[in-house]
C-alpha positions in Angstrom: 0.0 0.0 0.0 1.5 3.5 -0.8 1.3 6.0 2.0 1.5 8.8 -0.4 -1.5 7.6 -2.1 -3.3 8.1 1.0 -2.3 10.7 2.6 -3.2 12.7 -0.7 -6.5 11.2 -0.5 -7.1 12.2 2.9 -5.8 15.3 2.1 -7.7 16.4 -0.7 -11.0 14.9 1.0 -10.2 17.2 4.0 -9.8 20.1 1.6 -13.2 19.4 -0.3 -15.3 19.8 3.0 -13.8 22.6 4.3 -14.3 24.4 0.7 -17.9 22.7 0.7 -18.7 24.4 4.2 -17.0 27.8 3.1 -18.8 27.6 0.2 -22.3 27.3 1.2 -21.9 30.0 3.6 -20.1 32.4 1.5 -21.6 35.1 -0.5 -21.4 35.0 -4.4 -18.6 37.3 -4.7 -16.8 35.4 -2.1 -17.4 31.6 -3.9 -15.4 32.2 -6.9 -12.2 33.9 -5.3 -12.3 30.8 -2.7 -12.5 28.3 -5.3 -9.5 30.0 -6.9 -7.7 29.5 -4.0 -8.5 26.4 -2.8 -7.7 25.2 -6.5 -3.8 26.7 -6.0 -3.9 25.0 -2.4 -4.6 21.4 -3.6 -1.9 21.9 -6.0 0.5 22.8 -3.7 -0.7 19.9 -1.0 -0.1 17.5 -4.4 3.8 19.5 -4.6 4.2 19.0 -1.2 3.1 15.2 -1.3 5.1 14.4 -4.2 8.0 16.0 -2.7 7.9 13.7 0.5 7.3 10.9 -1.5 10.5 11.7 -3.3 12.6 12.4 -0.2 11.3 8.6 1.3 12.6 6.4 -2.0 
């Protein structure tokens, strides 16, 4: 079993309900700049991932 594999599951699942929960509480201006954001943030968590999984081989 890889571990990267699922800690970027876990990670991306955590970052789907928080953006869930902002987004039904935000206002419409607000949704679009937080999906923007949170878009840049799973990309980086995916960087960060691949990185570690890089450094353990």
């Amino acid at each position: 079993m890889q571990l990267s594999a699922i800690a970027k599951g876990v990670a991306v699942g955590a970052a789907a309900g928080t953006v869930g929960y902002f987004v039904s509480t935000a206002s419409a201006g607000k949704t679009a700049k937080l999906k923007r954001r949170t878009v840049k943030a799973v990309h980086a968590i995916g960087a960060v991932m691949d990185s570690v999984a890089e450094f353990w081989r």
